[in-house]
Each structure stands twice: as C-alpha cells, then as structure tokens.
N, C-alpha and C positions, 0 to 999 in steps of 0.2 A: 679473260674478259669475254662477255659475249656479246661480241660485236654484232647487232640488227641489220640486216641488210635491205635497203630501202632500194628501187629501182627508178631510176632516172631517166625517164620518156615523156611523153604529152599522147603520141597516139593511142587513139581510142582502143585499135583492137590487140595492141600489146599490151594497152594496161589490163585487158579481158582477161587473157592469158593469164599475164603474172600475176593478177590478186589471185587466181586459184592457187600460187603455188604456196605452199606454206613456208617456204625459205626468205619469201618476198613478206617486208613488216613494214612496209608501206612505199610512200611514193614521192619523185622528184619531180617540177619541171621548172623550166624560164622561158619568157620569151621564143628564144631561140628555136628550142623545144617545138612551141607551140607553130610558130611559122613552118617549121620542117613538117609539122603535121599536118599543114593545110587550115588551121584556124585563122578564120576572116572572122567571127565577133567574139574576142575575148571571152566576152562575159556569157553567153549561151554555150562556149566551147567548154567550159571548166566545168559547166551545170551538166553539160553532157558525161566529163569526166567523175563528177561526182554519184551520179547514178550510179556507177560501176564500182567508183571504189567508197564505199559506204561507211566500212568500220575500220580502215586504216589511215592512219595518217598521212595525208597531203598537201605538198606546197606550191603554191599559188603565188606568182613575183608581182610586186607593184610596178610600175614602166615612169612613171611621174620623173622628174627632175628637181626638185626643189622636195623644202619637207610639207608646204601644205596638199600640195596634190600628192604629194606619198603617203601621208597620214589619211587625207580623204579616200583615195583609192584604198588603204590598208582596211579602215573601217568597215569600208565596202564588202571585201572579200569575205573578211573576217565575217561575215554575215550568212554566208552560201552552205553554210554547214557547221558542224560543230568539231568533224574532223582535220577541218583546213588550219596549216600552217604558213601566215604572210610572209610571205619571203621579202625580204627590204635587202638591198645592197650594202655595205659598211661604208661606200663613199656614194656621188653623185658623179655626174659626169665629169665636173670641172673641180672634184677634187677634195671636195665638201664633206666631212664626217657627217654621218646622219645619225648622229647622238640624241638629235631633238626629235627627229622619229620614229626611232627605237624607244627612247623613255617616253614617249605619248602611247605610243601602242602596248608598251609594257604595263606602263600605268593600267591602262584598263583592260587586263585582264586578258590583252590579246596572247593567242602562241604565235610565235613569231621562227624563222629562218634565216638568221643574220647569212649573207650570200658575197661573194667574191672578195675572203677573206684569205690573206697570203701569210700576217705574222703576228707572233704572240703579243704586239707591242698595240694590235689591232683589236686582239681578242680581250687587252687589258681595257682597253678605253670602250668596248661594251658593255664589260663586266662593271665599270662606274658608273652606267646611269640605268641600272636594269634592278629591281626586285629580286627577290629570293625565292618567290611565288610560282609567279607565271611562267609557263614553258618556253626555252628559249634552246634555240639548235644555235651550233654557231659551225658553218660551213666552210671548212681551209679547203684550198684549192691544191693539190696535192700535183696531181700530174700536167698540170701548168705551168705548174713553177721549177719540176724536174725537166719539161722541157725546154727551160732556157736554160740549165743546166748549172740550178739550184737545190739544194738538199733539204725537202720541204719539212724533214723528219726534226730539229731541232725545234721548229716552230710549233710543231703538233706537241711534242714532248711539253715544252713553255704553257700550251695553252693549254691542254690537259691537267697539268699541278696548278695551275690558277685557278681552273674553272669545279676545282675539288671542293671548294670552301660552298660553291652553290648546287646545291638537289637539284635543281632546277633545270640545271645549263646540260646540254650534252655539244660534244664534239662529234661533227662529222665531218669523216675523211671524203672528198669529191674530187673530180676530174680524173677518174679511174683510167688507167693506159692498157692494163695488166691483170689476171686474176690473181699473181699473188700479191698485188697492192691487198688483195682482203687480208691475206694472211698477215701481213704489215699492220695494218689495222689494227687487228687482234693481240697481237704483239704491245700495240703501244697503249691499249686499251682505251682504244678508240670506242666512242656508244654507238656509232653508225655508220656506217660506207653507202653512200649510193652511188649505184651499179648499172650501167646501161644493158640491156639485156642480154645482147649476143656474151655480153663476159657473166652472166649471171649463169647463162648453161653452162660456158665451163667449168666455171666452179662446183657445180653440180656433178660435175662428171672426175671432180678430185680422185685421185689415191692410186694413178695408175703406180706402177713399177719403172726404174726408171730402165730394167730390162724390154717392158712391156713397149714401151718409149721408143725405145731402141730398133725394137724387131717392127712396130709400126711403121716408123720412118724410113726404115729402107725399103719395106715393102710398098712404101708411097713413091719412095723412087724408081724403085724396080720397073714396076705400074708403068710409072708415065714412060720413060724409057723403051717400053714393048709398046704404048699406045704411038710415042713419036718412031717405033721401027727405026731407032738410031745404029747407025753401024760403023764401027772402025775398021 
C-alpha cells in the first residue's frame, strides 16, 4: 500500500518548508494547531495558510458545538479554496454524533475530514449517512488511544474492510508517537498518516543498519562522557 503522507502543523513557516518536500502530499491541522501557532483570526490565518499550500490537500476544523453552526461554519470554509478538507469531529462536546453534519456537508459535495475517531463501530455509523461520491477521510486516533494503553490496530483493521465497499472514503492513521507508526500504517494499508514534522525527517532519514545504530549510539555516549569529564 502506499501510504500518503500528509503533515500535521498550522504554522506558517513549517508548512513553507514541507510543501516543497515531495514526501509531504498535503496537510493537517485543528484548533489546537492553530493556537500553538499564534492564530488570533481564524479565518485570515487559514487564507494566509492557503496561499502557501495551493495544490495540496488541507484541513480546516469547524470549532461550533451543535450541528447548525457546524454546518454553517463548514459551508464557510468549504469556500476558501478548492483544496480544503472540513474537518468535522465524529462527536460534539456533550456527546452527540454529528451524523447530521456529516450528511448535510456530504450531501453537497463538501470534502470532508471526519476527526477524533477512536473505533470501527464509529467509522460504521459515518459510513451510513455519507455518499459514495464525495471525498471523505476518516481520521482514527492511533497514538491516543495506545497511550492509554489501547491496541488501536483492531480498530483500523475494522475500519479499513468497511470502508472498502466505498472509492471514496480513505482511512488516516493520526496521533503519530513514532516513525514506525508509518511503517504500521503501510502495513495495514492505511491511505494516509499525518505526520508532525520533527518525525517526518526521520522518516526521511530511513534505512540505517542496525550496526550503523549501534556504532552511533555509543559514540553519542562516549561524546558526552568526555564532554561531562566523568571519572571513576
């Protein structure tokens, strides 16, 4: 499988960087994202981010609560470009499937980012109110739910043979901890992993030896060793 790898940032001058790299096949962000980056108006901060990344695909979160200002806002976005994907939640705050603003945004022809998806039983109830048409990501939380010390790979497996019967749907593996969650990925034939940067270099820098490994690592400890003048 060949797994796309999208990069998972909001700031400006890391998405400079990564759209030139060719390994990078588009782009993440949320909220979260966007705050750690210093964005005070949403909607001027994504137009800035849109200038930069032009011809790759990026997603764009609604912040609403309820489904009318999720569908309003998604409208919204959906507007700023033809490369934008509306990222929607699978729930609301309090709990709420957003089935009704998934299938309004579906409905017309939105591409859409189904977001903080944990299990197959999640990816099933998108998959019944979505089109066969319209581009639709559905985003499992992978290294979220390993960190409570959950095996998130059952659930991706699940969502993956469901989401076979539609062209449409791709599965992306998110909350990356590790570079070989990519290789994980690939394995499960995942259609996308997004990648926060500092682990997109190492990925990039694949294929040591694990002799090569070996002889680095001591020489890192050697290093420091002689820099702390340690003696027995």
């Amino acid at each position: 499988m060949n797994t796309k790898i999208f990069c998972d940032i909001a700031d400006i001058d890391t998405i400079k960087k990564f759209n030139k790299k060719k390994i990078v096949k588009g782009f993440t962000t949320n909220p979260s994202l966007m705050r750690k980056a210093g964005a005070k108006d949403y909607k001027s901060y994504c137009k800035k981010i849109i200038k930069v990344c032009k011809n790759k695909p990026i997603s764009f979160e609604v912040f609403g609560d309820d489904s009318a200002s999720m569908i309003k806002q998604g409208l919204n976005i959906s507007m700023w470009a033809n490369n934008i994907y509306v990222k929607v939640p699978v729930i609301n705050s309090k709990n709420k499937f957003t089935g009704e603003v998934i299938k309004e945004l579906n409905k017309k022809g939105i591409k859409l980012n189904i977001t903080a998806v944990y299990t197959s039983n999640q990816t099933k109830k998108i998959l019944k109110v979505i089109n066969k048409k319209t581009k639709v990501i559905i985003s499992i939380f992978a290294g979220r739910a390993a960190d409570t010390g959950k095996d998130p790979i059952p659930e991706f497996k699940k969502s993956i043979k469901m989401a076979k019967k539609f062209k449409n749907v791709e599965i992306l593996w998110a909350s990356v901890r590790e570079p070989y969650n990519y290789l994980q990925s690939k394995q499960l034939g995942c259609h996308i992993i997004t990648i926060p940067p500092a682990i997109i270099e190492k990925i990039e820098k694949f294929g040591k030896t694990f002799n090569q490994l070996t002889n680095e690592t001591v020489k890192a400890f050697l290093s420091d060793s002689k820099k702390s003048r340690f003696k027995i």
